[in-house]
ZAMARGU-4260 file (C-alpha; in steps of 0.2 Angstrom, whole numbers, plus 5000, padded with zeros to 4 digits):
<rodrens>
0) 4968/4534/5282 | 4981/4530/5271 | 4967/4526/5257 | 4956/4539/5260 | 4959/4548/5243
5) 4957/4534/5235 | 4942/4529/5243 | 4934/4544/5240 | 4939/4547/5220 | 4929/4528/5219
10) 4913/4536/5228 | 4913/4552/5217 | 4916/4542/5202 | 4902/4528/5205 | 4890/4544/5210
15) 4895/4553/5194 | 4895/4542/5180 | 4880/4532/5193 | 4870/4550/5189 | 4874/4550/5172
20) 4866/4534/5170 | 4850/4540/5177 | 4850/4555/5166 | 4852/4546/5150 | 4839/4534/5155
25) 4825/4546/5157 | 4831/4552/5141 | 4826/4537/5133 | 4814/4535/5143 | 4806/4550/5135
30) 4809/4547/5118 | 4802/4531/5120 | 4785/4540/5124 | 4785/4545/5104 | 4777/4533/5089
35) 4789/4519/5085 | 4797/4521/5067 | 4809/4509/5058 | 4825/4517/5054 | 4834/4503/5053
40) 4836/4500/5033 | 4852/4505/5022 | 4862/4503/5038 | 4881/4507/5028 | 4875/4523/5023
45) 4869/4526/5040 | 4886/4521/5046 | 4893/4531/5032 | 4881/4547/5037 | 4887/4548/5054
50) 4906/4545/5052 | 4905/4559/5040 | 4891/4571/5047 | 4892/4569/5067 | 4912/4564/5066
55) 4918/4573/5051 | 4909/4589/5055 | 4907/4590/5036 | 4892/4601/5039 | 4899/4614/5050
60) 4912/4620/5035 | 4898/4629/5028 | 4900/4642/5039 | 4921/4640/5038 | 4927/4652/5054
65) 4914/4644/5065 | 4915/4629/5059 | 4936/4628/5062 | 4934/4634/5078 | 4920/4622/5083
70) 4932/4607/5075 | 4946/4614/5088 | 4934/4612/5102 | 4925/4596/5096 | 4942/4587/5094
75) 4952/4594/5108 | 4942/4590/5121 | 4935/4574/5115 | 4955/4568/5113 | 4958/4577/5129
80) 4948/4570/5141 | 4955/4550/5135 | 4964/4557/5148 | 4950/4553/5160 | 4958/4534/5157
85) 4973/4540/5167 | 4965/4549/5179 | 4954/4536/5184 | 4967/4523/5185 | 4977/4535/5196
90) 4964/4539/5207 | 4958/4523/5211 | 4974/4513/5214 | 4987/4529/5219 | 4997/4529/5204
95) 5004/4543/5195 | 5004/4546/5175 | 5002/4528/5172 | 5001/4530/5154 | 5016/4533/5155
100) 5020/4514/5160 | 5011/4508/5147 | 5016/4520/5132 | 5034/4521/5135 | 5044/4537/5136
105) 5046/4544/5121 | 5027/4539/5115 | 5021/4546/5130 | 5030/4562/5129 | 5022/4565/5112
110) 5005/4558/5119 | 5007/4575/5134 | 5013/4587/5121 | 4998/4584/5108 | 4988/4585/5123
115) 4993/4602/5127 | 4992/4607/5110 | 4975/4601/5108 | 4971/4611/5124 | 4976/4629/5119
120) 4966/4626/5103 | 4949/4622/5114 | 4954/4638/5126 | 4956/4649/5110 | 4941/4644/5103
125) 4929/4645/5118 | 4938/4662/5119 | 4932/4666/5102 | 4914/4659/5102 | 4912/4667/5121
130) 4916/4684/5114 | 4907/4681/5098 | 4892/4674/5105 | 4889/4690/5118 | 4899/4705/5110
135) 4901/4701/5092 | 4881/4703/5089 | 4878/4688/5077 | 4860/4690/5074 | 4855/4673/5073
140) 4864/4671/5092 | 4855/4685/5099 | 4838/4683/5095 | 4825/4685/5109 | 4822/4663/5111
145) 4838/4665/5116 | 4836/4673/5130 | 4835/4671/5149 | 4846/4652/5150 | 4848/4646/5133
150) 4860/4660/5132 | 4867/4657/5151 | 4869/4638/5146 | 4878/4641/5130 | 4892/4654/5143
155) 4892/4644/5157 | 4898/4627/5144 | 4911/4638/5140 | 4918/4644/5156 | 4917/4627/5162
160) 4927/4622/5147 | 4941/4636/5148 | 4939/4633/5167 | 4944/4614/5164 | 4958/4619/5153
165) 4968/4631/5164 | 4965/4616/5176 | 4973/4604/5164 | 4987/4618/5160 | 4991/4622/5180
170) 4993/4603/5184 | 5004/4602/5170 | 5013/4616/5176 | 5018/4612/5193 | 5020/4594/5188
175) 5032/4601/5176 | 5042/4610/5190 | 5042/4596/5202 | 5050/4587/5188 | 5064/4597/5186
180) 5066/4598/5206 | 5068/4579/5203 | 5055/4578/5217 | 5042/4568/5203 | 5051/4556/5189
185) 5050/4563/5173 | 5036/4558/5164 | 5028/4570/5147 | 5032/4586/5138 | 5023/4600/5144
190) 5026/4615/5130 | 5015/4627/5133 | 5011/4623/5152 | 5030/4625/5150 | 5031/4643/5141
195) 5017/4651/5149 | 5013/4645/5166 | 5030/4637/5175 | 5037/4653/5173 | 5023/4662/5181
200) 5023/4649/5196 | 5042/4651/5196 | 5040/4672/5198 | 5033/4667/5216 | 5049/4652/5219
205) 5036/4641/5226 | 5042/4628/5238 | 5041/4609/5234 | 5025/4606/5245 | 5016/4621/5240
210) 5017/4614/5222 | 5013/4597/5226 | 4998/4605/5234 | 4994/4614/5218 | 4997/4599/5207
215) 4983/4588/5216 | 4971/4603/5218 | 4971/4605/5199 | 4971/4586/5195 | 4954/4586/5210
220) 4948/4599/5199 | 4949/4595/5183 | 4943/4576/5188 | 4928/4583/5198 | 4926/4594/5183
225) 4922/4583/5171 | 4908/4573/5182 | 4902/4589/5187 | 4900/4593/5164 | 4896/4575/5162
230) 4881/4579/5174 | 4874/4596/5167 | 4873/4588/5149 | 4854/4582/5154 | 4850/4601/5158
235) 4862/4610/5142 | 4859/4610/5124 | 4877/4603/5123 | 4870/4584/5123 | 4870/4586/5108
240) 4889/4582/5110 | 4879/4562/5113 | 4865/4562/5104 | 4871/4568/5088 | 4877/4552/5082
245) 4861/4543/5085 | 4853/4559/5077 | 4864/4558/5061 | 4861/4539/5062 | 4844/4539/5061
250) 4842/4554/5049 | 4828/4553/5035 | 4837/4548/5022 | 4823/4550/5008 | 4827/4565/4997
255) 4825/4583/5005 | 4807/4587/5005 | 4798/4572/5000 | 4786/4570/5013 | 4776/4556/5019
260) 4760/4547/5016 | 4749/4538/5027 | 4746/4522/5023 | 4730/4522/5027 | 4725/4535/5016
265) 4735/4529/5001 | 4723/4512/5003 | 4707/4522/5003 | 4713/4534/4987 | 4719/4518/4978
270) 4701/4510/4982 | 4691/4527/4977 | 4699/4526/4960 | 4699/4507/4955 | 4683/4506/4945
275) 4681/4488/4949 | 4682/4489/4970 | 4669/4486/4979 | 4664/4500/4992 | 4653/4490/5002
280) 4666/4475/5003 | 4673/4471/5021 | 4692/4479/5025 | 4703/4464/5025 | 4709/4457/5038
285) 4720/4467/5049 | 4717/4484/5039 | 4710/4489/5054 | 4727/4494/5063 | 4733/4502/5048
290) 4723/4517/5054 | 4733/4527/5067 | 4720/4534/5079 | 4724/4552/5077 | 4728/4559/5060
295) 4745/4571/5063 | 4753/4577/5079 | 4744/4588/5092 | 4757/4583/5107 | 4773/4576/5111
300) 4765/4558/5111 | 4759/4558/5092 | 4776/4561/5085 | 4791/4548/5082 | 4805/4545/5093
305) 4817/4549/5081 | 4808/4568/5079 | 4810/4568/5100 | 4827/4562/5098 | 4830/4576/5087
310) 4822/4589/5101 | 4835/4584/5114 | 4849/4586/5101 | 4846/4602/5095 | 4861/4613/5096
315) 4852/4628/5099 | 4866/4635/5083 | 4853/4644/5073 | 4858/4640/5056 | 4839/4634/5052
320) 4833/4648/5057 | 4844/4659/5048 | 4842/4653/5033 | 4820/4651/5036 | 4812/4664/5024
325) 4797/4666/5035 | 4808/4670/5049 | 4819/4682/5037 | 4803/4691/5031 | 4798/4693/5049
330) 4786/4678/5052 | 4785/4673/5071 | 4792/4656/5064 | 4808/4649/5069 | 4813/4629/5066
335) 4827/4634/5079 | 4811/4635/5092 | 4800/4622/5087 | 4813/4610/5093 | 4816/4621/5108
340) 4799/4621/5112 | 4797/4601/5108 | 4811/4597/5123 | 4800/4610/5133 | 4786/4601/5131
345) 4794/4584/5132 | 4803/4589/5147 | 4787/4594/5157 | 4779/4575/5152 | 4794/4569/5158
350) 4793/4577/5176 | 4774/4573/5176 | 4778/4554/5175 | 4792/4556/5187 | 4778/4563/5200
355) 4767/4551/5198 | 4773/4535/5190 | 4764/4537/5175 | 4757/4552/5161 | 4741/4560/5171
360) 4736/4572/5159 | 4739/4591/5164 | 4727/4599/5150 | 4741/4603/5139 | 4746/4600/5122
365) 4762/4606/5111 | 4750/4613/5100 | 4743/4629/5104 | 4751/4628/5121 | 4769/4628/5116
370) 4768/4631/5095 | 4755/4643/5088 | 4744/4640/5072 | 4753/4655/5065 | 4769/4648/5066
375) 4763/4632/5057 | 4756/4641/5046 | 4770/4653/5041 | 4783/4639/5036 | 4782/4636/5019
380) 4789/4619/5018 | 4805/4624/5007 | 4817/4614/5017 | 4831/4625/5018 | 4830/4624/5038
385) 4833/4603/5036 | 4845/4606/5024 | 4857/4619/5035 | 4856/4606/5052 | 4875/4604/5055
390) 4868/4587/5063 | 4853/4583/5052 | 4838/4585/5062 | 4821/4589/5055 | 4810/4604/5061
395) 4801/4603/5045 | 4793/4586/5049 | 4786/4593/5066 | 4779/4605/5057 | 4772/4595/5044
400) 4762/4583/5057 | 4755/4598/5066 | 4749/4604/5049 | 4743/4586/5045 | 4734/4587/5062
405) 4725/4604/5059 | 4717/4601/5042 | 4713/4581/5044 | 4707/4581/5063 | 4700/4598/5067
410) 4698/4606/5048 | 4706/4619/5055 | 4717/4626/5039 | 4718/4642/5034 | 4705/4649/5021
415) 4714/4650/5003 | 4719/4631/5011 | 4702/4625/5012 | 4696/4634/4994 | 4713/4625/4986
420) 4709/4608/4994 | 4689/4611/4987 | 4694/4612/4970 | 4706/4600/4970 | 4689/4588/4974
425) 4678/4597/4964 | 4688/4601/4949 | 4704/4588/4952 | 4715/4603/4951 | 4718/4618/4963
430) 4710/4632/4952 | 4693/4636/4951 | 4688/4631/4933 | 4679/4616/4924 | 4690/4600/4921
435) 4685/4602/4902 | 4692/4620/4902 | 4710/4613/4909 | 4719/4612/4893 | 4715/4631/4885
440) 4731/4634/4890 | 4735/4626/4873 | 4726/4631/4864 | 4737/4647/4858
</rodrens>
């Protein structure tokens, strides 16, 4: 019996990080089930990109209050939780602080204060974004696809947040009086546990046990905390907090709006206007898989991986939305929701695989089922949505392939489309005049 904690911190730690596994591997799983695409060239500016963009947060200044506040979070609970180190050592072999050991006094007491500093800043600006997000009334965190549990996610991350801080302070706290007592060596500097929270457990003059019963239940807490957030990742639009560093990595990289072409296509243009091809001569050999099957995307499975990585990073933040000019004018588009409604989609493939072992097809399609034709329709490709991505996902290229799939598989584009693309064939221009009248313009 003597072990008994310790055996069961090992159990809850193998089934948590064990779960987290699993969670991540259907992930990849699923983006697996997306086109391959090679992102693999000018890797040091992809290094460089997501050191500066996913690490950095040099994105998120554009919008400096928000921005601050998310860097307070970001960092502090990332440093915060190389605390898990300790915690993990402790719980498995009994120990207690055994950092401590290893930094040395002074180090680790500077190591514990920056801790608790770093831990008021996330609990002030959870604070902050909690209030702002339900009673500030920022448009672009209000809007109706927010509602219903992209909104409860986005609260309950942050009560779980501020819930694992006061945690964190409370331990900290009573450790800090025990301390003192001399009941516990004296191991870290405590300064805010210290100023706010010894003195309220001291108003009640606690007894020694009481406290030491306090000290573990928060410690219990704050471990069973973290396995419990580390869990709910797979379900919350804060994996991004994961994937936006193989997000920034893989980002397109070609300048912003340059859109592109299908080989296959390019071949048959070039051989149309080379006078001396032969149009009855044989493709060459292996041209044939040059031609995808399907021209464009009409579900989940005809666009790239790095497209479906970007739907299960998506932030949920708004920034592309609030910057779209068909969403502004009142157009039923929003970027935000076409990578909402991609995860949707991919999520419900996933669980029709994980029924029965493999894709049996349920008669659905993102297209039309999940994003309308007049959402497609209303973007008008300006790029200001791919542009504003604090993490540098592309909405635009989804958009785009939907498109490409509408006019080149079903010729389904919308009228002064179809009258545009006619003259272009007819007349080698997109107006509806004679190519020998194309240069009046000059004449005056």
């Amino acid at each position: 019996m003597q072990y008994i904690d310790n055996i069961i911190f090992l159990i809850l730690l193998v089934a948590g990080f064990g779960l987290f596994a699993k969670s991540l591997q259907k992930i990849y799983r699923n983006i697996k089930l997306g086109r391959e695409i090679n992102r693999s060239d000018n890797k040091s500016e992809r290094w460089g990109t997501m050191a500066r963009v996913a690490m950095g947060q040099s994105k998120m200044t554009a919008r400096p209050v928000a921005g601050v506040l998310h860097l307070f979070v970001y960092v502090g609970f990332v440093i915060i939780n190389i605390e898990l180190v300790e915690i993990i050592v402790d719980g498995i072999f009994g120990t207690h602080r055994f950092l401590s050991s290893i930094f040395g006094h002074t180090f680790y007491n500077f190591f514990t204060a920056t801790l608790e500093v770093l831990a008021l800043l996330v609990v002030i600006g959870v604070v902050i974004f909690f209030i702002r997000r339900n009673f500030y009334g920022v448009k672009r965190l209000t809007m109706k696809e927010l509602f219903g549990w992209p909104k409860n996610d986005a609260n309950w991350i942050l009560i779980i947040e501020f819930a694992l801080m006061m945690a964190f302070f409370k331990m900290n706290a009573a450790d800090s009086i025990l301390q003192m007592r001399g009941v516990l060596p004296e191991h870290g500097s405590f300064p805010i546990s210290e100023m706010i929270f010894v003195p309220f457990l001291e108003i009640f003059s606690f007894d020694n046990g009481f406290l030491m019963f306090t000290e573990k239940a928060a410690w219990w807490f704050h471990f069973i905390g973290i396995l419990f957030f580390m869990n709910y990742l797979y379900y919350s639009k804060h994996l991004h907090i994961i994937l936006a560093f193989p997000s920034t990595w893989f980002a397109n990289l070609d300048k912003k709006g340059k859109f592109n072409n299908l080989e296959s296509v390019t071949k048959e243009i070039k051989l149309m206007m080379d006078p001396n091809a032969d149009p009855y001569a044989a493709p060459a050999e292996g041209s044939e898989a040059d031609v995808p099957s399907k021209f464009g995307a009409e579900d989940i499975f005809d666009l790239n991986q790095v497209q479906l990585l970007n739907a299960y990073s998506c932030t949920e933040c708004g920034r592309c939305t609030s910057v779209c000019p068909a969403n502004i004018t009142g157009k039923k588009l929003s970027p935000r929701l076409i990578l909402m409604k991609t995860r949707d989609r991919l999520e419900e493939v996933g669980r029709n695989i994980d029924k029965n072992g493999s894709f049996v097809d349920d008669g659905k399609k993102l297209l039309n089922d999940y994003v309308t034709k007049e959402e497609l329709w209303a973007c008008t490709t300006c790029n200001a949505c791919t542009d504003a991505c604090p993490i540098l996902l592309d909405p635009l290229s989804i958009i785009f392939e939907m498109r490409r799939f509408l006019v080149m598989e079903q010729s389904a584009a919308p009228q002064e489309l179809n009258l545009m693309m006619t003259n272009v064939e007819n007349n080698a221009a997109p107006w509806q005049y004679n190519q020998a009248d194309r240069l009046n313009w000059a004449n005056d």
